[in-house]
C-alpha positions as CSV (number, residue, x, y, z in Angstrom):
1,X,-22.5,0.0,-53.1
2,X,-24.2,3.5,-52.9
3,X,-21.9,6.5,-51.6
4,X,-24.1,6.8,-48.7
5,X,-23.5,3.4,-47.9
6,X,-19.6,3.4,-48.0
7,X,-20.1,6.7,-46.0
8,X,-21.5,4.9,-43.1
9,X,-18.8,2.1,-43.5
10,X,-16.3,4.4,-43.1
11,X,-17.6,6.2,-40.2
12,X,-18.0,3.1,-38.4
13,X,-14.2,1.6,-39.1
14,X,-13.4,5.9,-37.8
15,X,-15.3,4.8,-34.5
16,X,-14.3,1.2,-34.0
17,X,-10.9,2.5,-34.6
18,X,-11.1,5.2,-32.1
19,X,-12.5,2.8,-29.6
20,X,-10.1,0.1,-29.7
21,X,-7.3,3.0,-29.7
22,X,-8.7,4.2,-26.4
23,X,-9.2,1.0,-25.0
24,X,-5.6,0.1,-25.6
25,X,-4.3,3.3,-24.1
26,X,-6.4,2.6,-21.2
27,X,-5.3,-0.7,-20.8
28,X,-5.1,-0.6,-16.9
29,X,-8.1,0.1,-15.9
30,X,-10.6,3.5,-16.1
31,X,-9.1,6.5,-14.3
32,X,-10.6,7.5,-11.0
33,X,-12.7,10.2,-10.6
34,X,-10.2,13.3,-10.0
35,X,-7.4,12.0,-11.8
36,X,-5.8,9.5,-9.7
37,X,-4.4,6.0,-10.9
38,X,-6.2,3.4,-13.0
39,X,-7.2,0.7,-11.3
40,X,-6.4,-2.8,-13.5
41,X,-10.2,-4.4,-13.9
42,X,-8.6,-7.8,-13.3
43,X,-7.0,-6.5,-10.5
44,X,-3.5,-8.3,-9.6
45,X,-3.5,-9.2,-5.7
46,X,-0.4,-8.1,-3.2
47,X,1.0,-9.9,-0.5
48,X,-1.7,-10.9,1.6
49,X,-2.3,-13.7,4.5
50,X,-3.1,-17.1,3.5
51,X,-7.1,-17.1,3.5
52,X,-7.4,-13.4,3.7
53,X,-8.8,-11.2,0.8
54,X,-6.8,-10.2,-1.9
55,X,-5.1,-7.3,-2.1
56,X,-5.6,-4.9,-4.7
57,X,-2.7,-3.8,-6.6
58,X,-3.2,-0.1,-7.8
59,X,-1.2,0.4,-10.9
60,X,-0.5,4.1,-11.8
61,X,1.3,5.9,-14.3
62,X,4.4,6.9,-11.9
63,X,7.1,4.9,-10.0
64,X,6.4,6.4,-6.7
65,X,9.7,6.1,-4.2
66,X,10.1,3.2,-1.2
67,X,8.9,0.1,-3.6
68,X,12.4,-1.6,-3.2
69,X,12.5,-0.9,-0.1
70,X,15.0,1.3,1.9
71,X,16.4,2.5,5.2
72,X,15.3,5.3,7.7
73,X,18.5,7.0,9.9
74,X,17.4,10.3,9.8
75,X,14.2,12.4,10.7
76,X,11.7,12.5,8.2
77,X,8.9,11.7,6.3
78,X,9.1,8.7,4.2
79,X,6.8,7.3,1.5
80,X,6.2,3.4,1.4
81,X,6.0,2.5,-2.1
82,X,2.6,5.8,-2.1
83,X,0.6,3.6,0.1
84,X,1.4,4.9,3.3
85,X,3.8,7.1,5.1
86,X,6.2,6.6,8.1
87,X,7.0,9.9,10.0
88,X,10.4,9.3,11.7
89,X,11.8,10.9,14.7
90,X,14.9,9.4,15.7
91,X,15.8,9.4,19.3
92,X,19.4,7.7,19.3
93,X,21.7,8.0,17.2
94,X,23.1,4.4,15.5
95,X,19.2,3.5,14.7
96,X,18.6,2.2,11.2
97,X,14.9,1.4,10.8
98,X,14.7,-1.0,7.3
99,X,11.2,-0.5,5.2
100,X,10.0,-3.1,3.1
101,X,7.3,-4.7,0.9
102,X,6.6,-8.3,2.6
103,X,6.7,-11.4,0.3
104,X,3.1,-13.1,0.2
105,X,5.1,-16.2,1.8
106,X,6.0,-14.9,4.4
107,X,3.1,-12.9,5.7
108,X,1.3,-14.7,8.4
109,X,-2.6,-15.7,7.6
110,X,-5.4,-13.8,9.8
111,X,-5.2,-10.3,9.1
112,X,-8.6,-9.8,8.3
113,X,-9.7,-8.1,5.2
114,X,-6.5,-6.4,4.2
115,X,-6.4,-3.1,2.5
116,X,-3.3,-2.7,1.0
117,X,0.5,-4.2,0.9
118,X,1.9,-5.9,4.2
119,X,4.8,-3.7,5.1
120,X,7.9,-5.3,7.0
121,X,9.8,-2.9,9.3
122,X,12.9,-4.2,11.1
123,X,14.7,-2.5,13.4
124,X,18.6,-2.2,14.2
125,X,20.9,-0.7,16.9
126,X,24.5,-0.3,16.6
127,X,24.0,-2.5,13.6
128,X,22.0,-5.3,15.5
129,X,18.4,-5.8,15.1
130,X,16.4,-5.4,18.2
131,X,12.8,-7.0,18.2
132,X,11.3,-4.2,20.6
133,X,9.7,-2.2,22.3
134,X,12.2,0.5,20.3
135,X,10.2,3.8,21.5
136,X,13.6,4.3,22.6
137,X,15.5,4.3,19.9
138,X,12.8,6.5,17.6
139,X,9.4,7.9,17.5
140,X,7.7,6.3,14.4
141,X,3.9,7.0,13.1
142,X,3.0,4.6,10.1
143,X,-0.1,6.1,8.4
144,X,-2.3,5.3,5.7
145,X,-4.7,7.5,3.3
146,X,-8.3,7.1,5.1
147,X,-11.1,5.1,3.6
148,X,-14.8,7.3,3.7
149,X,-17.0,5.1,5.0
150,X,-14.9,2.0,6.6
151,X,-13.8,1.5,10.2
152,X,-9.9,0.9,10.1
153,X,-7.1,-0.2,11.8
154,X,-3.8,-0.8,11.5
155,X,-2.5,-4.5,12.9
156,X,1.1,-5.4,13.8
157,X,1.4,-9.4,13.9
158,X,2.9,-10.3,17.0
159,X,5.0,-13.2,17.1
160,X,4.5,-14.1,21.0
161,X,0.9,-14.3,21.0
162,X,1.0,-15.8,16.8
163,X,-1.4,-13.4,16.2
164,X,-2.4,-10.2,14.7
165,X,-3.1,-7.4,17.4
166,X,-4.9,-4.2,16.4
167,X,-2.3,-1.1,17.2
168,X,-4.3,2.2,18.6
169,X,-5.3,4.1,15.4
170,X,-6.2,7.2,14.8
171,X,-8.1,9.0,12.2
172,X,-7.1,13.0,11.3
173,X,-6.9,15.0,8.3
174,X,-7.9,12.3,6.0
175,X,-5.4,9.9,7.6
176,X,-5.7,6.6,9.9
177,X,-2.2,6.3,12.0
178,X,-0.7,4.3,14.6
179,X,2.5,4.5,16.8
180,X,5.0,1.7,16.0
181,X,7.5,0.4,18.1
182,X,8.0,-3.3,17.2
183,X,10.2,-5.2,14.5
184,X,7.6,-7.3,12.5
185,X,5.2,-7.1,10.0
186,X,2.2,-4.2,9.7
187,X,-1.1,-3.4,7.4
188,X,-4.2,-1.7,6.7
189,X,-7.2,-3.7,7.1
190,X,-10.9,-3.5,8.4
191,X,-11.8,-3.2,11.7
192,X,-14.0,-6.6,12.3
């Protein structure tokens, strides 16, 4: 074999090499334009309603806070697991609001096409769980990063009527937000 020709050889292990380096560091996906997280290509699915679309499981390089869930007793802002954002007021004191991830098993089916993760938010009083209306125990806004381009809203599954309800949402500063006041289960998802 000619030098030239082991030249070439060697420049093309260099390359493949390189390649299948930067694949493997890549391994979740191609990084969004602007530097946010990779996105996996075969996308794992969330907790989503029976028959609804999946959900898209965004997997970054950070553990981002309120994945395990935790508890709201104080005013604040508090981040659901870097999807969305409750902004607490508490009215009373004794209020405990719990924040959750739902389990695909136990979210109801009809939501629509569903954006993100079904939250569960429960709410308790003197250590009791009250179903609602609890505007008077706090004031809580549950908002979500807007989409460009899609009509949103944010539903609340309301266990009298069985059914998902769409909650008044508004869109500002790059956000879509609703007022909640009820124990249950809540999402992002496409206005239909």
């Amino acid at each position: 074999m000619t030098k030239k020709f082991r030249l070439i050889f060697v420049l093309m292990g260099i390359i493949a090499a390189v390649v299948m380096a930067g694949c493997a560091s890549n391994a979740a996906g191609p990084a969004l334009e602007g530097g946010g997280p990779a996105v996996n290509d075969a996308a794992q699915t969330g907790p989503q309603a029976a028959g609804d679309s999946p959900v898209v499981a965004v997997q970054g390089s950070v553990d981002p806070p309120g994945c395990d869930g935790f508890s709201i007793t104080a005013p604040d802002k508090y981040s659901v697991c870097g999807f969305a954002v409750l902004n607490a007021n508490m009215v009373k004191d004794n209020v405990k609001i719990s924040v959750r991830q739902a389990e695909a098993d136990e979210v109801p089916a009809g939501a629509g096409k569903v954006l993100v993760q079904v939250i569960m938010i429960e709410w308790f009083m003197d250590g009791k769980m009250v179903s609602g209306p609890n505007d008077q125990y706090a004031d809580i806004d549950l908002c979500y990063s807007a989409i460009p381009d899609k009509e949103l809203v944010i539903k609340y599954y309301d266990e009298a009527q069985k059914a998902w309800v769409g909650l008044e949402t508004t869109a500002a500063n790059d956000q879509v937000c609703a007022k909640i006041t009820m124990t249950g289960f809540y999402v992002l998802a496409e206005k239909e």
